[in-house]
C-alpha positions as CSV (number, residue, x, y, z in Angstrom):
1,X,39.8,36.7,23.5
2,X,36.3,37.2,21.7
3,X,33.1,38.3,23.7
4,X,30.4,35.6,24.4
5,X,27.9,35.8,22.1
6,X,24.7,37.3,22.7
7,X,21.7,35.0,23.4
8,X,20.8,35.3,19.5
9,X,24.2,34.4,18.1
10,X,24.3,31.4,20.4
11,X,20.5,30.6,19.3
12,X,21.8,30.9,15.5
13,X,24.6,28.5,16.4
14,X,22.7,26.2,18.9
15,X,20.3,25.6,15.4
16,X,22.9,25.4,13.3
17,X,21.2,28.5,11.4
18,X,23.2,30.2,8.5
19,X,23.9,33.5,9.4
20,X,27.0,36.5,9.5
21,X,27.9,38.6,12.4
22,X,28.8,41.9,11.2
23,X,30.1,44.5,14.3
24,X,30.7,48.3,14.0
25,X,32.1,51.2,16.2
26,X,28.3,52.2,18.0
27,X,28.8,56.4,18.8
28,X,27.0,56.6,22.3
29,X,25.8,59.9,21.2
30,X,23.8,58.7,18.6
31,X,20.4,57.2,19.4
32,X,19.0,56.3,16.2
33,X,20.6,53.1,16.2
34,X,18.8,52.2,12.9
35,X,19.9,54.9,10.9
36,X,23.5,54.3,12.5
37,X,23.4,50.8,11.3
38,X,22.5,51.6,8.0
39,X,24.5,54.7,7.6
40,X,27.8,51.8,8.5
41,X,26.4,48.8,7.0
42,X,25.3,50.0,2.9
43,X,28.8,51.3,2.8
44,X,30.7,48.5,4.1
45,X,28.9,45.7,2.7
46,X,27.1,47.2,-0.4
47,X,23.5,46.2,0.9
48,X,20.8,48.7,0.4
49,X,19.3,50.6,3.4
50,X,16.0,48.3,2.7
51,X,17.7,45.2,4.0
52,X,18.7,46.6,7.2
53,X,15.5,45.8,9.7
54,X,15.0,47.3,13.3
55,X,12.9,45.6,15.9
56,X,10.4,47.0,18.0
57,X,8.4,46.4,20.6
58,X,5.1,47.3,21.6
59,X,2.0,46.8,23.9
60,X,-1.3,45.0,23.3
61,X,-4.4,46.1,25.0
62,X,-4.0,43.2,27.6
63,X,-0.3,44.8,28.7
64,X,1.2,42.1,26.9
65,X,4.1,43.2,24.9
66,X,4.7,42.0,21.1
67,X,7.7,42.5,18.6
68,X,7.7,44.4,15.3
69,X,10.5,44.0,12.8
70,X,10.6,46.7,9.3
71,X,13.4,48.0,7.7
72,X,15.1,51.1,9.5
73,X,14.4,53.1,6.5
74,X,10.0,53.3,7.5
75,X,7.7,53.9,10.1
76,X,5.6,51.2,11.9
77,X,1.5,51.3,11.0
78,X,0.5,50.8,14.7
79,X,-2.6,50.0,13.0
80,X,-1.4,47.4,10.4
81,X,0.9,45.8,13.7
82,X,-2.2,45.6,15.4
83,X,-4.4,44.1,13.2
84,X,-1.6,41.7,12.1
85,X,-0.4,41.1,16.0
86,X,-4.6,40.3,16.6
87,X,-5.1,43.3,18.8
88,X,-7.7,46.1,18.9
89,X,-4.9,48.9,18.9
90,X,-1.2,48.8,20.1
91,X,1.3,51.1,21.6
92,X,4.8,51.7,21.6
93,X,6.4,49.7,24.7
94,X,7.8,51.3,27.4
95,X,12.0,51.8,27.3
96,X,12.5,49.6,30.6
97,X,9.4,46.6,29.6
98,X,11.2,46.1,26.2
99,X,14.4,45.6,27.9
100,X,13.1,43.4,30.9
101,X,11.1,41.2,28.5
102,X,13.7,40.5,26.0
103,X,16.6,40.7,28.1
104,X,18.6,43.3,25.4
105,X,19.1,47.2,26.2
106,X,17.0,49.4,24.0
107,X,18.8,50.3,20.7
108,X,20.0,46.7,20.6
109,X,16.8,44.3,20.6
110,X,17.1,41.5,18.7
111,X,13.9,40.0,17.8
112,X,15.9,36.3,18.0
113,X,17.1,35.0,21.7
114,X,15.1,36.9,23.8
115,X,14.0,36.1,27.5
116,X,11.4,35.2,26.3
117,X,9.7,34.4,22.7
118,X,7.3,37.4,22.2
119,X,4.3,37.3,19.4
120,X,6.2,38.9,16.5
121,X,5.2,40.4,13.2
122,X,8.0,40.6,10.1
123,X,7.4,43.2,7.6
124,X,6.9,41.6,4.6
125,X,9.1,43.5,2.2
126,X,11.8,41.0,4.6
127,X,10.5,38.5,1.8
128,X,11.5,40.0,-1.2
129,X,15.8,39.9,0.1
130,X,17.6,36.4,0.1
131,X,19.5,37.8,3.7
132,X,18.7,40.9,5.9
133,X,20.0,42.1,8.4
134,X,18.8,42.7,12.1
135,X,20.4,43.5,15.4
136,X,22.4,40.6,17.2
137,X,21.3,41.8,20.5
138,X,23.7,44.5,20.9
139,X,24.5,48.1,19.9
140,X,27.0,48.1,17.0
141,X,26.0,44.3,16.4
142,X,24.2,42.5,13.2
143,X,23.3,39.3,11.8
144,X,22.6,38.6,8.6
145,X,20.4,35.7,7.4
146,X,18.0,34.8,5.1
147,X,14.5,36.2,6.4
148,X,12.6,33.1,6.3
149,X,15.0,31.5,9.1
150,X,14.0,34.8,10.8
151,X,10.5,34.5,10.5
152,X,10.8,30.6,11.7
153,X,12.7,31.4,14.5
154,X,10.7,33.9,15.9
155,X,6.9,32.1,14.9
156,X,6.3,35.2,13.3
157,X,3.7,36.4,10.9
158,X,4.2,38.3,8.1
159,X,2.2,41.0,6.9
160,X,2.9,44.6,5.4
161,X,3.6,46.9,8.7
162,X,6.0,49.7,7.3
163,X,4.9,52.6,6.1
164,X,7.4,55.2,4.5
């Protein structure tokens, strides 16, 4: 018998969003779940290591917490988020807020179906792909979809937050 789907799977569904689930073995030694992904997912489905996008989350000066969502392959501007996010400054979120708020474990946010909808900014090299790919709320779980669906489901902004 299948597992339930995660609360971003069964948001996909509920909106009748095109999408893929793609599952792999997680290692539980490994903790860069990005590079993991990547590492499993170029291979197996011929995608480039550019379409594969890890979310983050991270802290306003007010203690509210916001999402970031760049490809696994670059480093979040904190400055860029913030400016793009509206803030002064930003921090990386605590382990246990991130989880809490969205209601995934850390190394499996999905920036779609959490608790609660958080103020999210999409890199916007997630334009220039017809479908990406981004957790599905669980280690060793992806969607794929066309970033624009992503970027609507989430009332994102977009605006160039990676840095290499």
């Amino acid at each position: 018998m299948p597992a339930a789907p995660t609360p971003a799977v069964a948001l996909l569904i509920a909106r009748q969003v095109g999408h893929r689930v793609h599952t792999y073995e997680h290692d539980p030694r490994n903790e860069s779940y990005g590079s993991e992904a990547a590492d499993v997912l170029t291979e197996r489905l011929g995608v480039t290591s550019e379409q594969i996008f890890k979310t983050l989350v991270v802290k306003r000066p007010d203690s509210s917490l916001a999402v970031a969502v760049l490809p696994v392959t670059t480093t979040l501007s904190l400055k860029s988020a913030a400016s793009a996010l509206g803030a002064r400054k930003i921090a990386m979120a605590d382990r246990i807020d991130a989880e809490r708020s969205t209601g995934y474990v850390f190394g499996g946010i999905s920036p779609i179906g959490q608790k609660r909808l958080l103020v999210t900014v999409v890199d916007e090299s997630a334009l220039n792909w017809d479908r990406i790919l981004c957790s599905g709320g669980r280690r060793g779980l992806e969607i794929e979809l066309d970033p624009r669906d992503l970027v609507r489901l989430t009332n994102a902004v977009t605006a160039r937050v990676a840095t290499q």
